[in-house]
C-alpha positions in Angstrom: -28.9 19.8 -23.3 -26.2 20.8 -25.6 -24.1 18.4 -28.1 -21.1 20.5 -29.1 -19.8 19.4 -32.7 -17.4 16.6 -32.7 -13.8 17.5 -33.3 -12.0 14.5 -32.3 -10.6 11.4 -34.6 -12.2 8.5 -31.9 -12.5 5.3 -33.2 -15.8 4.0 -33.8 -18.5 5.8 -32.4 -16.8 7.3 -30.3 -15.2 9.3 -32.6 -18.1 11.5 -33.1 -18.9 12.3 -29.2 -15.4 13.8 -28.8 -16.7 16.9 -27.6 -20.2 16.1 -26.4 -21.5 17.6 -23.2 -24.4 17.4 -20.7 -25.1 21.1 -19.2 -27.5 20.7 -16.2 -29.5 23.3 -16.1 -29.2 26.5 -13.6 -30.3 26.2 -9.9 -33.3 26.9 -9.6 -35.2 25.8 -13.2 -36.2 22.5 -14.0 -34.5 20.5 -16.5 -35.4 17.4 -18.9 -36.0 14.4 -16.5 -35.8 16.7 -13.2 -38.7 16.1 -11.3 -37.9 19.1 -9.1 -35.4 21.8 -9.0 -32.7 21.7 -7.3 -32.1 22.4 -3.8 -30.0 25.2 -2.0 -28.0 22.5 -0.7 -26.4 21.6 -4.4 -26.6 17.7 -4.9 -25.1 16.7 -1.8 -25.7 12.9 -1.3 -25.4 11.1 2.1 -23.0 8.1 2.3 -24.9 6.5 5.0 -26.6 3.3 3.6 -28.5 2.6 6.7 -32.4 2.4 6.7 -33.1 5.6 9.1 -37.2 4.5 10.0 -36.8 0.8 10.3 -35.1 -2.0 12.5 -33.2 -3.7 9.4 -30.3 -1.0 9.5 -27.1 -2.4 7.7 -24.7 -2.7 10.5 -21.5 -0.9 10.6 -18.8 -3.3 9.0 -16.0 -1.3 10.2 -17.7 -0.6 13.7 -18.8 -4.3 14.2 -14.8 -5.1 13.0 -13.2 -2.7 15.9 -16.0 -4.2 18.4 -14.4 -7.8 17.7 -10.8 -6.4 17.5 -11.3 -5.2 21.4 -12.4 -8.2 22.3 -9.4 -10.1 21.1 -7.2 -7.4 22.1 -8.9 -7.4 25.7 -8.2 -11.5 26.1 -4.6 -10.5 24.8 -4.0 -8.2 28.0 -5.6 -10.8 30.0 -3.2 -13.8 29.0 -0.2 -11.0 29.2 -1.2 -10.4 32.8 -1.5 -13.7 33.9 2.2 -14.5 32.1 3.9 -10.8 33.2 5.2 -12.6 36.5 6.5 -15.6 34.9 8.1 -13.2 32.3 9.9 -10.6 34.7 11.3 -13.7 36.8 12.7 -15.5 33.2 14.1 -12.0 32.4 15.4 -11.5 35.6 17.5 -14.8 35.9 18.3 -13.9 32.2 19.5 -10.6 33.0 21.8 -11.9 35.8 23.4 -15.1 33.8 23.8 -12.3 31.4 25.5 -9.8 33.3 27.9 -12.5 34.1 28.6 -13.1 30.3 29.0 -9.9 29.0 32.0 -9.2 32.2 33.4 -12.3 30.7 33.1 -10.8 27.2 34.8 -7.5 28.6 37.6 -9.3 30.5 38.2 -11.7 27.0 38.2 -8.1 25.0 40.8 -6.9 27.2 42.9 -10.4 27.0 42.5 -10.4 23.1 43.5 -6.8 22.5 46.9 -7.4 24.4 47.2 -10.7 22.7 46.7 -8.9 19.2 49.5 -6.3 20.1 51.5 -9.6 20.8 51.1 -11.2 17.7 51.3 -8.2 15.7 55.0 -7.5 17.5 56.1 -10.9 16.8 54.9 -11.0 13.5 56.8 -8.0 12.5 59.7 -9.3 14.2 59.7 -12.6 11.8 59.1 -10.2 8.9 62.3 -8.1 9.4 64.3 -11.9 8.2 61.6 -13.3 6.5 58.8 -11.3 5.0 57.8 -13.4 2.4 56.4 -16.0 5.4 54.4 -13.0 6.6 50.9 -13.6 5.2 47.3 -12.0 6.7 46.1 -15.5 6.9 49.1 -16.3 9.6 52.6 -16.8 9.6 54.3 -19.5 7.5 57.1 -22.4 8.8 60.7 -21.1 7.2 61.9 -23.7 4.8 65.2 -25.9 5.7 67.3 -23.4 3.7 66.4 -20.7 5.2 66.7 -22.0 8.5 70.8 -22.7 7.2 70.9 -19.2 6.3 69.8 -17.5 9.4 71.7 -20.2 11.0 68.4 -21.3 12.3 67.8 -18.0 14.5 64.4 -17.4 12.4 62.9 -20.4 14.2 62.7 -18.9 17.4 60.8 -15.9 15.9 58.8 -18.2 14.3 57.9 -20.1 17.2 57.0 -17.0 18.9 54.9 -15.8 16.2 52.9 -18.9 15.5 51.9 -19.3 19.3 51.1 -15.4 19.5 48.6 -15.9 16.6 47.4 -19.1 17.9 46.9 -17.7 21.7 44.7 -14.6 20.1 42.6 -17.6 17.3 42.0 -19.3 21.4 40.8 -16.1 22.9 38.4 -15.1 19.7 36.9 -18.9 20.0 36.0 -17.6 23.6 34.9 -14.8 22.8 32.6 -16.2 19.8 31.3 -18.9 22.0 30.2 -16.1 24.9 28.3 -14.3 22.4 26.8 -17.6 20.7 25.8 -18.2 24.7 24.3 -15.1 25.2 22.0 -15.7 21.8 21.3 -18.9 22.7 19.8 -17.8 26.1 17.7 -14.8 24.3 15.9 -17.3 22.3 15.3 -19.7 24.9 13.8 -16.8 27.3 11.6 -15.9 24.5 10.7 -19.5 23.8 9.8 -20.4 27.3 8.0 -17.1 27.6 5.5 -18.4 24.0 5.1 -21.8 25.7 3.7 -20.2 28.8 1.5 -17.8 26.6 0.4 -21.1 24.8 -0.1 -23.0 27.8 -2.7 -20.2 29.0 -4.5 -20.2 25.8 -5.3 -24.0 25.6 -6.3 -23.3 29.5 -8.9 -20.6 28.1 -10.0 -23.4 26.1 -11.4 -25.5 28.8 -14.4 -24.6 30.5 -13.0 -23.6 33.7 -10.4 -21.2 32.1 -13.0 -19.3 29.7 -15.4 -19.1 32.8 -12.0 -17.4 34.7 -11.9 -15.1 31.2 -15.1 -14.2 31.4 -15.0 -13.2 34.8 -12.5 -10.3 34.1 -14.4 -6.9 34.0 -12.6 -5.8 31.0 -13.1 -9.4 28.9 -16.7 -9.2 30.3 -17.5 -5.9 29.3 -15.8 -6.6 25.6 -17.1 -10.3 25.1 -20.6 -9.0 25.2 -20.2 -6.5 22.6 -19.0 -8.9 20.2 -21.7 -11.7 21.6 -23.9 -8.9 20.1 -22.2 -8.6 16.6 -22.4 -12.6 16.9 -25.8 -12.6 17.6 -27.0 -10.1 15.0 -25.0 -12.0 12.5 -26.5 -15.2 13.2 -30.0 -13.9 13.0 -29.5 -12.2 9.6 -27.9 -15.5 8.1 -31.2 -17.0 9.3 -33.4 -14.7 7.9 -31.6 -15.0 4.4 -32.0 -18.6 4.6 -35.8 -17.6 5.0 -36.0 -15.5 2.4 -36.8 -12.6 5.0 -34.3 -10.3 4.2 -35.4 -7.1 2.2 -33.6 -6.6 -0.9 -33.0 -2.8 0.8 -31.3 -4.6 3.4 -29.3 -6.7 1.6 -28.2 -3.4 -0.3 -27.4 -1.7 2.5 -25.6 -4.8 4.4 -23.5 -5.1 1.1 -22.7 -1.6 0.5 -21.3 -1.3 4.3 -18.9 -4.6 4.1 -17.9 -3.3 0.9 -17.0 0.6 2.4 -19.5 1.9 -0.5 -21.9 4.3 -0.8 -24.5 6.0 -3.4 -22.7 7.7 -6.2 -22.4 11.7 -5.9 -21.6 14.2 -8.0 -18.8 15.3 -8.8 -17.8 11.9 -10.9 -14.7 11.6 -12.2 -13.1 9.3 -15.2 -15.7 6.6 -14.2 -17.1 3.5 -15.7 -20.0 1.5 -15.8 -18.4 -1.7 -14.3 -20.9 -4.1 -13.7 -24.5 -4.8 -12.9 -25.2 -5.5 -9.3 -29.4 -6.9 -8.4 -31.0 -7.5 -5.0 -34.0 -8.8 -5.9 -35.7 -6.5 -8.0 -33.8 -4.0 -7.2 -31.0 -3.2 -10.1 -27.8 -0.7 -9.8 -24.8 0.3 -11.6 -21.5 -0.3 -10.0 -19.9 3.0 -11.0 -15.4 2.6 -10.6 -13.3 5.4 -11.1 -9.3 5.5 -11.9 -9.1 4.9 -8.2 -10.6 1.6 -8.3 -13.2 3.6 -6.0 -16.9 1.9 -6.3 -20.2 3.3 -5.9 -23.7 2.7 -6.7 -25.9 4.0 -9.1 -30.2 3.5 -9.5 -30.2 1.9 -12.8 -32.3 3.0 -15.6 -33.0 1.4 -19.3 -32.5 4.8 -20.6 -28.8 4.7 -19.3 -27.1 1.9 -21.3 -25.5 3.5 -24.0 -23.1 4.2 -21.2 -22.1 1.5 -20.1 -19.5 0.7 -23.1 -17.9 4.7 -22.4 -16.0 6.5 -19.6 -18.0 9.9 -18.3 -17.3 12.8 -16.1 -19.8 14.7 -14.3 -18.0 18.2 -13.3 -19.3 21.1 -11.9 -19.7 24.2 -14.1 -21.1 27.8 -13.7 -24.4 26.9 -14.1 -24.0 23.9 -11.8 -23.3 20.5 -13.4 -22.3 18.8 -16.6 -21.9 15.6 -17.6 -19.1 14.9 -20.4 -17.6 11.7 -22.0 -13.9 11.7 -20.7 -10.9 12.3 -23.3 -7.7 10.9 -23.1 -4.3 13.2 -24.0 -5.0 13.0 -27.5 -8.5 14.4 -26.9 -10.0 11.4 -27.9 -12.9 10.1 -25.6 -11.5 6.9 -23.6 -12.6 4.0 -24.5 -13.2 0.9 -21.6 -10.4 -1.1 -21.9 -8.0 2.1 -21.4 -9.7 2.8 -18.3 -9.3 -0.9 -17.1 -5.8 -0.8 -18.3 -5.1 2.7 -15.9 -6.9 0.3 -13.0 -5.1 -3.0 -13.9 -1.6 -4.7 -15.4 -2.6 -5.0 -19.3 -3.2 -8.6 -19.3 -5.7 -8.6 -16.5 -7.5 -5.4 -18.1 -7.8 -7.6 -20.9 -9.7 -10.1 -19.5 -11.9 -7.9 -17.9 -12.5 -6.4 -21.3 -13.7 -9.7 -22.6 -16.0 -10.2 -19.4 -17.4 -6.9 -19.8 -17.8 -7.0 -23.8 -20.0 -10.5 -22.6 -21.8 -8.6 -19.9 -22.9 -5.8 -22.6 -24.0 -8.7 -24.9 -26.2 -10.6 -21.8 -27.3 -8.1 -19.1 -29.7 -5.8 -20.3 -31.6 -3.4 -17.4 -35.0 -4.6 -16.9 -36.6 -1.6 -15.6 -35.7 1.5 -13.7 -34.9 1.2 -10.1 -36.2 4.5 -8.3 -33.6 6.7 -7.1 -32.9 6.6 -2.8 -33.6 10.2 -3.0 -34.0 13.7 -5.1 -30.1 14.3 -5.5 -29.8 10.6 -7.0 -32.6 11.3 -9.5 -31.0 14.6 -10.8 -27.7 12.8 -11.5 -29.4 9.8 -13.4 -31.7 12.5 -15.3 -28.5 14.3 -16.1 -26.4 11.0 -17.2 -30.0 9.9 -19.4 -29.5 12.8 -21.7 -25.7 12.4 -21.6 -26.7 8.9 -22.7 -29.4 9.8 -25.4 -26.6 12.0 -26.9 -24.2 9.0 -27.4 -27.1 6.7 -28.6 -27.5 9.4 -31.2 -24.6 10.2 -32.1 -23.6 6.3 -32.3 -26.7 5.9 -34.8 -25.4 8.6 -36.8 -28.7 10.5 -36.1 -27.9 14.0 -34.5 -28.7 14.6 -30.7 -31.5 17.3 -29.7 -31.2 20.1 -28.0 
């Protein structure tokens, strides 16, 4: 292990571990904490949680979601077959009473584009005496002095105008209503074809309908699956109740709802967030900048980190483990990591809850790593941490 001088203006104790870094040692030699070297497979870590020699295997949560997710899909393309006849003959009728409409709606096109030519010919004709009664809201009445004028020859123009515009205003209300019409049907269609879809599904609510569900091959086939999942379920909730669940188990159940696995190497910008226990079983919830979690074995000798934000990289000689800096080169503190994962106020209440959990939750005793790669990573993060103990006493770190 190697403490490079600090060089960085952190604040608090952090400002003397600005440049302090954990060198693992080459493959092949043994390191402080190893308790063998390391393998020619590097420190790959499987992701699998489940138990590989006993019956108590965490289920897959994602596998036991798509198994459910057929079945309801399955009873979907059952109710959709039993309604598909019903639904062509409603779109069929719909399609004819439509195909009326819409040779209406041409026919009123046609009748209101002549009938806009119209008014637009007798508009401008009314213009030519009186433009000033020639608005794009309609034509306007000429007054009794203009009338004396012309010698009244404006109000036949007139007359002619104003029913033009109000023969085109008629065939527009036709056409409006037509379309309203064909809307109108559309949504009823639709609504008659949910009530028939609804009507099925209280019938597959009656004994007599589920039996004529289960009967389908496909529903069958699918409903026992999930009656499986349901099953297992139910027999796991029992055995907590018990107290006959394994705290492995309940681990393993956890980590595979959750989509996590063990920690692995190479760790990026991550944080001790919180302090998970099953039974007496103890772990570090490790989060990145991703808001990615994974677990970690705890281990008394591994609290001083669990107030900074660490990387474990890989280097020429394989691994080291580092405090992370920020742009300044100062090491990042907790709350700017919180604040990268949350909006500012929320970061600062999960400050305060994690300042509270440093005060109360102390690590009781070391949980044993799942397997060999686990236990070089915690060796290598317990002499990252015995450097920032050191350096936070003010004592310098060994080498």
């Amino acid at each position: 292990m190697r403490c490079l001088p600090p060089g960085g203006d952190g604040d608090g104790a952090l400002g003397g571990l600005s440049n302090c870094v954990v060198r693992g040692p080459p493959r092949g030699c043994r390191g402080e904490g190893a308790e063998r070297p390391l393998g020619a497979e590097g420190w790959t870590v499987s992701s699998d949680v489940r138990d590989p020699a006993g019956d108590t295997r965490a289920p897959s949560a994602a596998s036991d979601a798509a198994v459910v997710q057929a079945y309801e899909n399955a009873k979907l393309a059952y109710i959709r077959g039993i309604t598909l006849e019903a639904e062509n003959k409603l779109r069929e009728a719909f399609a004819k009473r439509r195909e009326a409409i819409n040779e209406e709606i041409g026919n009123l096109r046609t009748l209101a584009k002549s009938r806009q030519d119209t008014a637009t010919q007798t508009a401008a004709a009314y213009a030519k005496f009186l433009p000033n009664r020639v608005r794009k809201s309609g034509v306007r009445p000429p007054s009794f002095f203009e009338r004396l004028r012309t010698l009244n020859r404006v109000a036949k123009l007139y007359r002619n105008a104003a029913r033009a515009s109000q023969e085109l205003d008629e065939v527009n209300e036709l056409l409006r209503k037509r379309r309203d019409r064909l809307e109108q049907m559309e949504r009823e269609t639709r609504r008659s074809i949910y009530l028939r879809e609804e009507s099925v599904r209280k019938k597959l609510q009656t004994p007599e309908g589920l039996a004529a569900l289960h009967a389908d091959p496909v529903v069958k086939a699918s409903f026992q699956k999930m009656q499986a999942v349901m099953n297992e379920r139910a027999k796991y909730e029992e055995r907590v109740k018990r107290g006959e669940v394994p705290p492995d188990e309940a681990r393993d159940r956890e980590m595979s709802a959750n989509g996590m696995s063990f920690a692995t190497v190479p760790l990026e910008s991550v944080m001790i967030a919180k302090i998970v226990r099953y039974g007496p079983l103890e772990y570090y919830v490790l989060r990145d900048l991703q808001q990615r979690e994974s677990l970690l074995s705890a281990d008394p000798a591994l609290e001083p980190l669990r107030d900074v934000v660490f990387d474990v990289t890989r280097s020429s000689s394989g691994y080291e483990a580092s405090l992370r800096h920020n742009e300044e080169g100062v090491p990042m503190r907790t709350l700017d990591h919180l604040k990268l994962c949350f909006s500012s106020s929320d970061a600062v209440e999960y400050y305060k809850e994690h300042r509270a959990a440093l005060r109360s939750e102390r690590i009781g005793k070391k949980t044993e790593p799942h397997d060999s790669a686990e236990a070089e990573l915690v060796a290598m993060l317990a002499m990252l941490a015995k450097a920032v103990a050191a350096r936070g006493a003010g004592t310098p770190a060994e080498d």
